[in-house]
KEPA-110398 format. One line per field, with one value per residue (C-alpha): residue in one letter; x, z, y. Coordinates in nm, 2 decimals. Layout:
# residues N
residuo a;...
u X;...
w Z;...
v Y;...
//
This chain:
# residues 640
residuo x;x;x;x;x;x;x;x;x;x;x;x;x;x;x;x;x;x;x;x;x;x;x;x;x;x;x;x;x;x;x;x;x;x;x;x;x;x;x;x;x;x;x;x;x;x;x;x;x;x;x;x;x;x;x;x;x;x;x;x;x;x;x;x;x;x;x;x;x;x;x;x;x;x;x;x;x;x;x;x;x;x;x;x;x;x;x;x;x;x;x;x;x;x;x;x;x;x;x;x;x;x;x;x;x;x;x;x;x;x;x;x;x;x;x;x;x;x;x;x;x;x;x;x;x;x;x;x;x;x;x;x;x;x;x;x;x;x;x;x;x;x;x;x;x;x;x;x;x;x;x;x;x;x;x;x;x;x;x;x;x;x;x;x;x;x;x;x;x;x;x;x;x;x;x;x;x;x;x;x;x;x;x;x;x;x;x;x;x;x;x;x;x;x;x;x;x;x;x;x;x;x;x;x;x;x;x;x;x;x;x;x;x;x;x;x;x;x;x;x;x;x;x;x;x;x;x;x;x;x;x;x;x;x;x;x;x;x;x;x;x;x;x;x;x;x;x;x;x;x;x;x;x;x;x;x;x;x;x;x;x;x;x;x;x;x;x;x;x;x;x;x;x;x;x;x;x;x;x;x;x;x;x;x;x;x;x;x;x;x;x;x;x;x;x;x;x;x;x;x;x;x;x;x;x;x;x;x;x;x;x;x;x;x;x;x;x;x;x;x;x;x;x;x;x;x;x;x;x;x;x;x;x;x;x;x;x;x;x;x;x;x;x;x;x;x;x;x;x;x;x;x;x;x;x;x;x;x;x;x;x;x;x;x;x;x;x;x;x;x;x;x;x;x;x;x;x;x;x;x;x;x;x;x;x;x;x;x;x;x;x;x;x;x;x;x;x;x;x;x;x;x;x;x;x;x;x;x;x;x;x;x;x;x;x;x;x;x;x;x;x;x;x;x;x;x;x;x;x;x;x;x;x;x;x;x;x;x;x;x;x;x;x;x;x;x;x;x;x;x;x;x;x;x;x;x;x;x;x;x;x;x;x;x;x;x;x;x;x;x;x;x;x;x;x;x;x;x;x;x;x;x;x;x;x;x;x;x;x;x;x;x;x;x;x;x;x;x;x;x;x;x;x;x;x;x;x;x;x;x;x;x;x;x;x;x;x;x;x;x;x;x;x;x;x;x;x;x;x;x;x;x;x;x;x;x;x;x;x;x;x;x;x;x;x;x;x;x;x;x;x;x;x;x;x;x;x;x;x;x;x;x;x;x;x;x;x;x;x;x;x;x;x;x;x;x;x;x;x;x;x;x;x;x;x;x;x;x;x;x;x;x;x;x;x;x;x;x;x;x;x;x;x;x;x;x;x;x;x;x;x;x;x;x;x;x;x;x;x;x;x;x;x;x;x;x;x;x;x;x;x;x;x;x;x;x;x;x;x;x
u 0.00;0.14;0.28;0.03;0.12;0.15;0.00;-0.19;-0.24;-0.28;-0.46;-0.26;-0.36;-0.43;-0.57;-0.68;-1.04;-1.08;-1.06;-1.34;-1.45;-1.21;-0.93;-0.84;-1.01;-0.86;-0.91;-0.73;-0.69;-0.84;-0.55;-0.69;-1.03;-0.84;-1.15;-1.18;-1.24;-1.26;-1.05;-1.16;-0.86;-1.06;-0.78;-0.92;-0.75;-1.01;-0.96;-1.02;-1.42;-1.38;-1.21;-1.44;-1.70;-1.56;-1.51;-1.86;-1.98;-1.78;-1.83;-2.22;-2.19;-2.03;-2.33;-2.54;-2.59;-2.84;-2.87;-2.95;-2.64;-2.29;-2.12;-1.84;-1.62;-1.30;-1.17;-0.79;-0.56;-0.19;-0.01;-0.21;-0.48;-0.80;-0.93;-1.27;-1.27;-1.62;-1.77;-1.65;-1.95;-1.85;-2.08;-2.17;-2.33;-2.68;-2.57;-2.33;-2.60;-2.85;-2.63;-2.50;-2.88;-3.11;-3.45;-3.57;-3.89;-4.11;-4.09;-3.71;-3.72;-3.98;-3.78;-3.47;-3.61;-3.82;-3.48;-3.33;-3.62;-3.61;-3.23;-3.33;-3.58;-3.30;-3.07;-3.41;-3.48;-3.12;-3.16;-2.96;-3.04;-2.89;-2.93;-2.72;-2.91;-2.90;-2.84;-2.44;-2.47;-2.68;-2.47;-2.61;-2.41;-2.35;-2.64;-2.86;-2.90;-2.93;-2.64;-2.66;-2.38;-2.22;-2.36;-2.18;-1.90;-1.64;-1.65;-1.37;-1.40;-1.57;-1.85;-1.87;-1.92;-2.21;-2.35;-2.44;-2.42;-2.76;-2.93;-2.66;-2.72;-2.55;-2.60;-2.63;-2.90;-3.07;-3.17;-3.24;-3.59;-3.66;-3.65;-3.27;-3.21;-3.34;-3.11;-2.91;-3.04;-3.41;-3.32;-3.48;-3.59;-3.90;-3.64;-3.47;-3.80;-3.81;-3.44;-3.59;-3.86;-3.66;-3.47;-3.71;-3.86;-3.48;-3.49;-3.82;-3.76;-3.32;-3.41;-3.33;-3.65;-3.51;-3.17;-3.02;-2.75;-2.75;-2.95;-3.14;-3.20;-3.32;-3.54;-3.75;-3.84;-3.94;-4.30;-4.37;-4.13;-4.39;-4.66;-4.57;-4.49;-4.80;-4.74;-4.37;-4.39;-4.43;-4.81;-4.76;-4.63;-4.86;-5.13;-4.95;-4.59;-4.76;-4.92;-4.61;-4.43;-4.73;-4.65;-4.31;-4.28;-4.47;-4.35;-4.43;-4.25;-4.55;-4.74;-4.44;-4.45;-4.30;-3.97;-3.83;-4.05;-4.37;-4.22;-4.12;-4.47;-4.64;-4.42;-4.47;-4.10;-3.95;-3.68;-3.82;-3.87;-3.60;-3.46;-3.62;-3.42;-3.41;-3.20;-2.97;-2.90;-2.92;-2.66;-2.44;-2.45;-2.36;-2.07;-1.93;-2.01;-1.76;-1.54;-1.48;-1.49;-1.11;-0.84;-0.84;-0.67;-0.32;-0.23;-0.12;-0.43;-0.63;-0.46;-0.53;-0.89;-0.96;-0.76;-1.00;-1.19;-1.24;-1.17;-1.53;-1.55;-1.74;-1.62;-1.50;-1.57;-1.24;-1.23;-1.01;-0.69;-0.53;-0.23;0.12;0.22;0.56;0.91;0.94;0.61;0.62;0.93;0.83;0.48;0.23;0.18;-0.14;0.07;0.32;0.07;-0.13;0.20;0.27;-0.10;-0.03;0.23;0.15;-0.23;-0.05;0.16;-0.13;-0.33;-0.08;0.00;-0.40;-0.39;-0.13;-0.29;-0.64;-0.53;-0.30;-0.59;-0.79;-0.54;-0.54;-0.94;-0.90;-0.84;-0.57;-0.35;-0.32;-0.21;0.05;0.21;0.18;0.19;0.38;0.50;0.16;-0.05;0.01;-0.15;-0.27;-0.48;-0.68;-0.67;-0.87;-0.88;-1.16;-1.34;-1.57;-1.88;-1.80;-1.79;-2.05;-2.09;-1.82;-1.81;-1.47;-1.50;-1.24;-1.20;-0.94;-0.71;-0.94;-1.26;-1.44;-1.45;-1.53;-1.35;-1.53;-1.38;-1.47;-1.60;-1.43;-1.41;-1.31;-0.98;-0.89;-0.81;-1.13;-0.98;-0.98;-1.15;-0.96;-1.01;-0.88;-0.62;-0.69;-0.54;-0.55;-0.33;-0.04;-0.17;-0.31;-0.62;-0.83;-0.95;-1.22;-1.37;-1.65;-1.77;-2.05;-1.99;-1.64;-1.52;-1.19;-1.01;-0.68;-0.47;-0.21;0.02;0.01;0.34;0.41;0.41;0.78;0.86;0.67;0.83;1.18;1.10;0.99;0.64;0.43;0.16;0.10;-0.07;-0.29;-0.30;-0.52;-0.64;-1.03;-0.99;-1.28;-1.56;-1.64;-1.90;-2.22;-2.45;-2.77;-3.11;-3.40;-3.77;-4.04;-4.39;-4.62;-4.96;-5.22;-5.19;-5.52;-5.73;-5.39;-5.50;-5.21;-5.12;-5.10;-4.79;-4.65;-4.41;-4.13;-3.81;-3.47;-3.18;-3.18;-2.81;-2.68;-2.97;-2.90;-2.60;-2.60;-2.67;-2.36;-2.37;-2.19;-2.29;-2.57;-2.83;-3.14;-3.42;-3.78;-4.03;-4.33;-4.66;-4.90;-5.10;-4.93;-4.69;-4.33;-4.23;-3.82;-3.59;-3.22;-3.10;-2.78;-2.71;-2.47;-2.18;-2.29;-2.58;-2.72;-3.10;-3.31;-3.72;-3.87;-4.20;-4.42;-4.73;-4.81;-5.05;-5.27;-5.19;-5.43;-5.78;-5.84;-6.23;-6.27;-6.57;-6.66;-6.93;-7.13;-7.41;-7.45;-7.39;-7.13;-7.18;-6.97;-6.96;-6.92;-6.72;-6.92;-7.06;-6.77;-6.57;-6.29;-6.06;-5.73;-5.56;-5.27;-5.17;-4.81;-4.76;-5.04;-5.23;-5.60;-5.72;-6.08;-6.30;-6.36;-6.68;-6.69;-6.76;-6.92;-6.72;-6.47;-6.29;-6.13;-5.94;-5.92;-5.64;-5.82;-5.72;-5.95;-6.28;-6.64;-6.73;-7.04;-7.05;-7.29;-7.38;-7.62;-7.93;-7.93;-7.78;-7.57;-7.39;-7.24;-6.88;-6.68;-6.31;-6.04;-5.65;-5.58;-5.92;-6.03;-6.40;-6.55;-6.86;-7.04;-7.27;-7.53;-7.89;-8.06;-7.80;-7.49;-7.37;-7.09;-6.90;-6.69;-6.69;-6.45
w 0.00;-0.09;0.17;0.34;0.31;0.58;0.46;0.17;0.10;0.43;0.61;0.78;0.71;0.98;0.79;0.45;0.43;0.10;-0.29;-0.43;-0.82;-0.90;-0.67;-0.30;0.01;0.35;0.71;0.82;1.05;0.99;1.02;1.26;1.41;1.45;1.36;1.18;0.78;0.47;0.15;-0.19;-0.42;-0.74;-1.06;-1.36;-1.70;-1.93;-2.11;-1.91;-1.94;-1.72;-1.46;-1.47;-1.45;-1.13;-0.96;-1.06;-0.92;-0.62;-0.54;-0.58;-0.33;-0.06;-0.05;0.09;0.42;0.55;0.88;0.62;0.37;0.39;0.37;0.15;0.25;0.02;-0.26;-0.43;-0.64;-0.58;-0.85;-1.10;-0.86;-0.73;-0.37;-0.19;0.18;0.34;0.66;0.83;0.92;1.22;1.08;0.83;0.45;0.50;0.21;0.48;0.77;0.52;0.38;0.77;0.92;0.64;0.65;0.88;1.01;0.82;1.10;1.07;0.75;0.70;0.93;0.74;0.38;0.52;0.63;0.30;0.14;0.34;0.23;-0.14;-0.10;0.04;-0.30;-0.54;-0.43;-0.53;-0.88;-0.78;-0.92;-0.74;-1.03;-0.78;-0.49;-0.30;0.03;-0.01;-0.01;0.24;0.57;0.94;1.24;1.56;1.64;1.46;1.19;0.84;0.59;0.20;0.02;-0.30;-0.53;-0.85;-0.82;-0.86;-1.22;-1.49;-1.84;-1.95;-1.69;-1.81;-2.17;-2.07;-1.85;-2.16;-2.46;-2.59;-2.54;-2.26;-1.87;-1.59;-1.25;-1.08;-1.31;-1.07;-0.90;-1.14;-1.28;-1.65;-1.80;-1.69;-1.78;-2.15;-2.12;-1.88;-1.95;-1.87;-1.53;-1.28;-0.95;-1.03;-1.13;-0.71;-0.60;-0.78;-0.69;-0.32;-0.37;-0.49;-0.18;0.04;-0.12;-0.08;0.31;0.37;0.16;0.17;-0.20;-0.53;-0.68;-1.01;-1.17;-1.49;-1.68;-1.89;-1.82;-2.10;-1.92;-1.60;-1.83;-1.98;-1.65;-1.43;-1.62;-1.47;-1.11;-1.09;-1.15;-0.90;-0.65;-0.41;-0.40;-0.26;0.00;0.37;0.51;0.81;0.61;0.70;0.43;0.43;0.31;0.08;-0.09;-0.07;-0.27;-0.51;-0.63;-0.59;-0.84;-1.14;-1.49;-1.60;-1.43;-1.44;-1.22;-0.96;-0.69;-0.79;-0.58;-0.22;-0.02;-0.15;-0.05;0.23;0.29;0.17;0.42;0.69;0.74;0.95;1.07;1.42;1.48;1.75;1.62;1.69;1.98;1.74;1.49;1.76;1.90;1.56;1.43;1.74;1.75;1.42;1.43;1.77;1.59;1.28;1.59;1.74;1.46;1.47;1.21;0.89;0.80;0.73;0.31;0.34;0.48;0.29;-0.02;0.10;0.19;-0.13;-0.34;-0.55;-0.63;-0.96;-1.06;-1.12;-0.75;-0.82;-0.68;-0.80;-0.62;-0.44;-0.52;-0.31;-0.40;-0.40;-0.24;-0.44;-0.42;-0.22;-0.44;-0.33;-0.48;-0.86;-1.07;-1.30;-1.28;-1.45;-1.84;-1.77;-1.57;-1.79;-2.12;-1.95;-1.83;-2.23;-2.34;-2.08;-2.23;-2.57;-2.48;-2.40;-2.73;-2.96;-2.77;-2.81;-3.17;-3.24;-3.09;-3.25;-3.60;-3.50;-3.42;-3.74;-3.93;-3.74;-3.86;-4.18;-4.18;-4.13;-4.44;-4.29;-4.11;-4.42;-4.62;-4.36;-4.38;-4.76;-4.93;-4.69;-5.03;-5.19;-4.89;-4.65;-4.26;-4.05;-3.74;-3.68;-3.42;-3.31;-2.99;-2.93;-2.62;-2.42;-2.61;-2.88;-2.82;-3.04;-3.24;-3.46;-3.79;-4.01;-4.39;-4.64;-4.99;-5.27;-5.36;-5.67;-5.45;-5.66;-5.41;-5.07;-4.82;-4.51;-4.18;-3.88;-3.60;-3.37;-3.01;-2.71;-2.57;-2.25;-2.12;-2.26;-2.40;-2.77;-3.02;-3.17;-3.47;-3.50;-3.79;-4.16;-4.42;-4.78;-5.09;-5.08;-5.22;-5.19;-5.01;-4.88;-4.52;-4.38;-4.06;-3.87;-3.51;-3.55;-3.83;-3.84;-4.07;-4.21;-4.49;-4.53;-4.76;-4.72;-4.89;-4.71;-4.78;-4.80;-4.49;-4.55;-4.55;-4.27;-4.06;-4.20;-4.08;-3.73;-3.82;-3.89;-3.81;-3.92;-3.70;-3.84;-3.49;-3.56;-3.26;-3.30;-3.06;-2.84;-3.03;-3.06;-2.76;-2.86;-2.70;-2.66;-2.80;-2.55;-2.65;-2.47;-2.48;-2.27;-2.28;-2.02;-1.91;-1.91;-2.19;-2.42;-2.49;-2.49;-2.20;-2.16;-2.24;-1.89;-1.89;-1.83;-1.72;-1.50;-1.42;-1.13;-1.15;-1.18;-1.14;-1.42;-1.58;-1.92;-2.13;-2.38;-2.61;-2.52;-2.14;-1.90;-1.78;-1.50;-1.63;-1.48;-1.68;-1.48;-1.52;-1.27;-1.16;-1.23;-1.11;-1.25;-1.49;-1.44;-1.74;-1.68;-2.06;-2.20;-2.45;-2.76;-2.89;-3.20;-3.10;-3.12;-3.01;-2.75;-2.77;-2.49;-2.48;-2.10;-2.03;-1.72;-1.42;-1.25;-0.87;-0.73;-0.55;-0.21;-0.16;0.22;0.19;0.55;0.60;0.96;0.88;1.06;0.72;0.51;0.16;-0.15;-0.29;-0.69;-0.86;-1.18;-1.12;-1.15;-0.89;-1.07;-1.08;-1.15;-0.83;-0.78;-0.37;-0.54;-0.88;-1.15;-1.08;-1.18;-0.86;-0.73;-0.49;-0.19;0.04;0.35;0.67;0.94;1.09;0.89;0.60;0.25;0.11;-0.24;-0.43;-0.80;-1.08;-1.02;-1.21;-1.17;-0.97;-0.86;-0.57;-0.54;-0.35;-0.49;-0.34;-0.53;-0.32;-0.50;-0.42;-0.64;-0.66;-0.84;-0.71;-0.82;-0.82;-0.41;-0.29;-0.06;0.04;0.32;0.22;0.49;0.46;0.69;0.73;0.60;0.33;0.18;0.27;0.27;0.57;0.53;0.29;0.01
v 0.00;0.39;0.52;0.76;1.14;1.34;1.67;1.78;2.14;2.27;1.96;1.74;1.37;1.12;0.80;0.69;0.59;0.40;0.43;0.60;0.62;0.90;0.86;0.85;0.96;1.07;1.18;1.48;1.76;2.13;2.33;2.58;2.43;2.09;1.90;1.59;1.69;1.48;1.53;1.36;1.34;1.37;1.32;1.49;1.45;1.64;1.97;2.31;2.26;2.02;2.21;2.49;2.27;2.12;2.48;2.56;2.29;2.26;2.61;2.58;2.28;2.47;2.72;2.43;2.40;2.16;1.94;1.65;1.68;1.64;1.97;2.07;2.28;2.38;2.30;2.34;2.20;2.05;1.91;1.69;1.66;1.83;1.81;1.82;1.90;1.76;1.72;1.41;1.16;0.92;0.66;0.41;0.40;0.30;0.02;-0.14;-0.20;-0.32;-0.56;-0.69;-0.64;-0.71;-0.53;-0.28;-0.24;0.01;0.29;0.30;0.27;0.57;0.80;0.75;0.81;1.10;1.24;1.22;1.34;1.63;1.67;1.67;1.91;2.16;2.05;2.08;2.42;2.52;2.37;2.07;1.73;1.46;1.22;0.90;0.83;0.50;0.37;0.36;0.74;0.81;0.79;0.73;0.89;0.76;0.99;0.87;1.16;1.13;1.29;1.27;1.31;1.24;1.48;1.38;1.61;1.35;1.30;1.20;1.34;0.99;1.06;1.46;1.34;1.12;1.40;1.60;1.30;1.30;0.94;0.80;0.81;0.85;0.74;0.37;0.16;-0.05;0.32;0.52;0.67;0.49;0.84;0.89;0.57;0.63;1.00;1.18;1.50;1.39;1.38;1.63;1.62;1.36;1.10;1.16;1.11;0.79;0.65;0.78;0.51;0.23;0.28;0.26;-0.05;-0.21;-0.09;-0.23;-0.58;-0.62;-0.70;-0.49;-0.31;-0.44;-0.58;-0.68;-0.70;-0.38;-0.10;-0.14;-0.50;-0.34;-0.05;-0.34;-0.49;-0.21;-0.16;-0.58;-0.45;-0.14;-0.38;-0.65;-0.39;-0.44;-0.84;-0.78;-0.55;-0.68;-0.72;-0.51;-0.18;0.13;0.24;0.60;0.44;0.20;0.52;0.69;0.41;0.36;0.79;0.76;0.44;0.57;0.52;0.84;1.11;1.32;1.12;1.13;1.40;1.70;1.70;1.59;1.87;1.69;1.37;1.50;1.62;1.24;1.05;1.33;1.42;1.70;1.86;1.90;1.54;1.37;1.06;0.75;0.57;0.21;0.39;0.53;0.17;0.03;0.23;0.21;-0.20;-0.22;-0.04;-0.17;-0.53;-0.39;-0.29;-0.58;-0.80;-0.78;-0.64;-0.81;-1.11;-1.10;-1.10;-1.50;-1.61;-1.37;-1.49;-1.86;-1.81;-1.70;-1.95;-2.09;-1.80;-1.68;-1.32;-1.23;-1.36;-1.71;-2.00;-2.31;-2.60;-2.79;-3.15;-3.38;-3.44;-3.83;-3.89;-3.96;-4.29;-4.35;-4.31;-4.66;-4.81;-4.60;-4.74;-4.99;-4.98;-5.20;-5.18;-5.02;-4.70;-4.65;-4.60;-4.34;-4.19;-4.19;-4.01;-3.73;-3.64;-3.65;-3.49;-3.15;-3.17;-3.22;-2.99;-2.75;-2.79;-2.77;-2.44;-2.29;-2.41;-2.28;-1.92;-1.97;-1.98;-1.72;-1.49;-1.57;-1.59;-1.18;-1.00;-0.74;-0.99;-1.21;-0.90;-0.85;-1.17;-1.24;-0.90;-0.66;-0.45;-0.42;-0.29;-0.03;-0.03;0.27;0.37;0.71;0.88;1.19;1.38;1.55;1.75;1.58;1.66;1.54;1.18;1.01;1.31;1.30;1.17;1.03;0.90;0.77;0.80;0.72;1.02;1.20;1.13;0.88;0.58;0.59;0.30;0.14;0.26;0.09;0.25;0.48;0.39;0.60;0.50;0.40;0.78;0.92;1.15;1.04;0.82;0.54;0.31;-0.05;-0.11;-0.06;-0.25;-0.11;-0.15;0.10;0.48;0.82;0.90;1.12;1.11;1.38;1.43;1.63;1.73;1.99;2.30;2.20;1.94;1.88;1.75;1.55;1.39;1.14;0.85;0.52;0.34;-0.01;-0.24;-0.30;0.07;0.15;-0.09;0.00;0.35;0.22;0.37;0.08;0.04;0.48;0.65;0.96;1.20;1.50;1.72;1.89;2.19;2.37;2.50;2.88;3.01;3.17;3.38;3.18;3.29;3.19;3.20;3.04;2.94;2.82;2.68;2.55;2.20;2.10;2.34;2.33;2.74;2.99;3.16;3.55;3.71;3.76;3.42;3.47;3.23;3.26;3.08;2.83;2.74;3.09;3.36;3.63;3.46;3.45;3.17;3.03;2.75;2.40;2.47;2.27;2.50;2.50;2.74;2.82;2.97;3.09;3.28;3.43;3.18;2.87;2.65;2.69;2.44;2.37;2.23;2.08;2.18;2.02;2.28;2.13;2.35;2.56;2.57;2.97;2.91;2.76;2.71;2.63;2.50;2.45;2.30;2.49;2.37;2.65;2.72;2.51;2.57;2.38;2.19;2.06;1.79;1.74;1.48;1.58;1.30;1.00;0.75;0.70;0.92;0.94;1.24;1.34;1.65;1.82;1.45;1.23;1.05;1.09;1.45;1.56;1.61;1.89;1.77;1.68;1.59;1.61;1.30;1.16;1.03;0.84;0.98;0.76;0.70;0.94;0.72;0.99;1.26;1.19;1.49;1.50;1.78;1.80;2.01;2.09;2.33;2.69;2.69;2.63;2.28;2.15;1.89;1.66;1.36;1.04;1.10;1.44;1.71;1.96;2.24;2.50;2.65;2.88;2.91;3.14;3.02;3.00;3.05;2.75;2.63;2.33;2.19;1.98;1.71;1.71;1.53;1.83;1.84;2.02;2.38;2.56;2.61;2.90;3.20;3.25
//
């Protein structure tokens, strides 16, 4: 193991905690408070975007400060590396007790998801997207509190290109919302809301909400996982977290509530609650059982304890080994020994002699290869070569044609290399010439011509195979042209002309092409509507388009009568309810004494009940009414 530094920067380091994704992470000393901090050595090997992108980011995390979140509180670089200094949690990833305990019970489990829901309310109103929650980054303290953490900061250039490549996600699969699944840039803070759920499912059952292979795998089966999620939860869980799970685990993001505060609000979080005394001793026993478990093996027995383990970490079974026979008993030997003494060692010959002819002729079955070793003088071999920014991984385009443009060649796809910060093609074989080779990211496209020489030559030049190397540099910014429309949700009709939108991520910063962007566009009246944009480069316009919901209107239905009555809006039990996310919801029977509260969009309503009661109401956007139900009939309770 590296030998452990003994300051960084200005902190002074005391232990090493573990390898994360993107590099190291450390306990050490605050230089002047001489409390316990956190540093996250982040190694970042992209262009400058990518560094201003961290800074932005990092910067916009140290603003937050939240009883529920893991603070951040510096950042700086030191030679080739950048470093986060956090809070330090004396505690445990949620991921680890689940995995030693197994289930909890539904209370525990409710508190701690309400927590983090209340966390990623704080992030949602500072037009933060989480877009990786799940239980290893939610952290319990010795206390018993909550902290999230890990808000994507510590990403390598690979990760930043899928951030903003169009169709691509990012995130852990068997968490994440199908609609960041399907792209990234879809995410928002419906798709928390429905990692949130699948967490609490995994809490409440110590089983995976969904898994598969690929995430395309785990996309196809969460419509039949969504279906079958009634059947798999445990009998005893409370009617008000079943509900919540049923909203939170919703296809269609629409149909999700809104953000963590109306989570928050559906599993009746807050801040003032005390912390349940189970999760106190819960959390403590755990850890004093990690305690005293003992330090880890030593590397021999650790090496010998896992000896016939496979690298994918399957094992293979152990058969018994016989014994050798004496030295005394094995010269001579019966006829019988010494001919199967002869096959072994003519088995590994032949086996060896019908490998080397197999991958002989695999070699020559591939048209390159058998041009290298039979015509070296007639055909030439190269490999292409592009570095490119980030964004434009998957975007760019390379073509191949003879030297006076009248046939084109096939090139074979261009892969990003290992570094991520290039695209690579395998080797081409063609007969030794001039060509033409052109390629395009965006507006810019270029043109090159070259001579391919001979295999021979190359190699007597100590350039075979040739390499083309061409660098495509940053694109030009532009200012960004924003126009927006907006309609209403339900009626589809135009709304007046006083929309009007704002920056989330940096309120009155401008908007540039190439860059990743949090706008609001609001109108008197109605909810906003947020977008997360991924904007490409070159682009010099942005449309964007809202269906807005009205502010809603708030109907108490109280029923004072001494029977159970089910009441009717405009004289339907079904309505579009606005309590969280736009959802159409069922009206339920009213035993006695009993109230409903229904959040609808503002209009005209009449209530009714089945034996022919009815009750008219008109209700502007905010206005609230009670109706009660009586013997003598319906009135209304309170004035507008």
């Amino acid at each position: 193991m590296p030998k452990l530094p003994e300051t960084i920067g200005k902190y002074k380091i005391t232990d090493r905690l573990g390898r994360g994704g993107m590099g190291l992470v450390y306990k050490a000393l605050h230089p002047t408070l001489g409390t316990p901090v956190v540093l996250k050595k982040l190694m970042l090997k992209g262009d400058r975007a990518h560094r201003v992108r961290f800074r932005r980011e990092a910067v916009l995390m140290m603003r937050i400060r939240h009883a529920n979140i893991i603070g951040v509180y510096d950042h700086f670089k030191e030679g080739n590396a950048y470093y986060l200094v956090m809070e330090y949690v004396d505690g445990c990833p949620l991921s680890d007790m689940l995995q030693k305990e197994g289930a909890l019970p539904p209370n525990e489990a409710a508190w701690i998801i309400g927590q983090t829901a209340l966390a990623l309310a704080h992030i949602h109103n500072s037009g933060i997207v989480h877009r990786d929650l799940k239980p290893a980054n939610i952290m319990l303290t010795r206390s018993g509190d909550v902290k999230l953490g890990d808000f994507g900061i510590a990403f390598s250039p690979a990760e930043s290109a899928i951030v903003t490549a169009e169709g691509t996600a990012l995130g852990t699969p068997s968490y994440m919302a199908p609609e960041q699944l399907a792209d990234a840039r879809k995410a928002d803070a419906r798709s928390d809301v429905w990692s949130l759920g699948v967490c609490f499912f995994e809490l409440l059952t110590d089983e995976k909400f969904v898994s598969g292979p690929t995430p395309a795998a785990i996309r196809e089966a969460l419509p039949r996982a969504v279906k079958t999620l009634s059947k798999r939860l445990p009998a005893n869980l409370p009617a008000a977290q079943r509900r919540f799970l049923r909203k939170s685990l919703r296809i269609k993001p629409l149909r999700r509530p809104s953000g963590g505060a109306a989570a928050a609000q559906l599993l009746k979080a807050s801040e003032s609650l005390p912390v349940p005394e189970q999760i106190k001793g819960r959390v403590n026993g755990f850890l004093s059982k990690m305690t005293s478990a003992g330090p880890p093996k030593s590397p021999p027995e650790a090496a010998q304890s896992h000896a016939n383990e496979t690298a994918n970490g399957s094992t293979i079974p152990e058969f018994p080994q016989t014994k050798a026979a004496p030295p005394s008993a094995r010269p001579g030997g019966s006829e019988k020994t010494k001919k199967n003494t002869v096959m072994r060692t003519i088995r590994p010959r032949a086996f060896l002699a019908a490998a080397l002819i197999l991958a002989l002729s695999g070699l020559l079955v591939i048209p390159g290869f058998r041009n290298e070793l039979f015509r070296p003088d007639r055909y030439g071999r190269f490999r292409l070569e592009l570095a490119i920014p980030a964004y434009g991984f998957g975007g760019v385009r390379a073509r191949l044609y003879s030297a006076d443009g009248e046939k084109e060649f096939p090139l074979p796809a261009l892969r990003p290399s290992r570094d991520g910060l290039s695209m690579k093609s395998r080797s081409i074989f063609l007969p030794t010439g001039a060509y033409r080779l052109s390629w395009s990211l965006g507006d810019r496209i270029v043109w090159k011509s070259f001579y391919l020489g001979s295999i021979r030559e190359n190699r007597a030049r100590n350039s075979h195979p040739m390499i083309i190397r061409e660098t495509l540099g940053e694109p030009p910014v532009f200012p960004l042209k924003l126009t927006a429309e907006s309609v209403h949700a339900l009626s589809g009709e135009a709304l007046p002309a006083q929309l009007s939108w704002e920056r989330l991520d940096e309120p009155g910063g401008e908007l540039l092409s190439g860059g990743t962007y949090r706008v609001s566009l609001s109108a008197p009246g109605f909810h906003p509507e947020t977008f997360t944009i991924a904007v490409s480069p070159w682009r010099r316009e942005l449309a964007l388009q809202a269906a807005l919901w009205p502010l809603p209107v708030s109907i108490s239905l109280r029923n004072l009568s001494e029977r159970k009555i089910l009441p009717r809006i405009n004289g339907k039990l079904y309505y579009i309810d606005l309590a969280a996310a736009p959802v159409l919801s069922k009206l339920r029977p009213l035993p006695p004494g009993t109230e409903l509260t229904l959040s609808l969009t503002p209009g005209e309503y009449i209530v009714s009940l089945p034996r022919g009661e009815k009750l008219n109401l008109t209700l502007a956007a905010g206005e609230n009414a009670t109706v009660d139900a009586t013997e003598e009939g319906m009135r209304l309770a309170e004035e507008l």
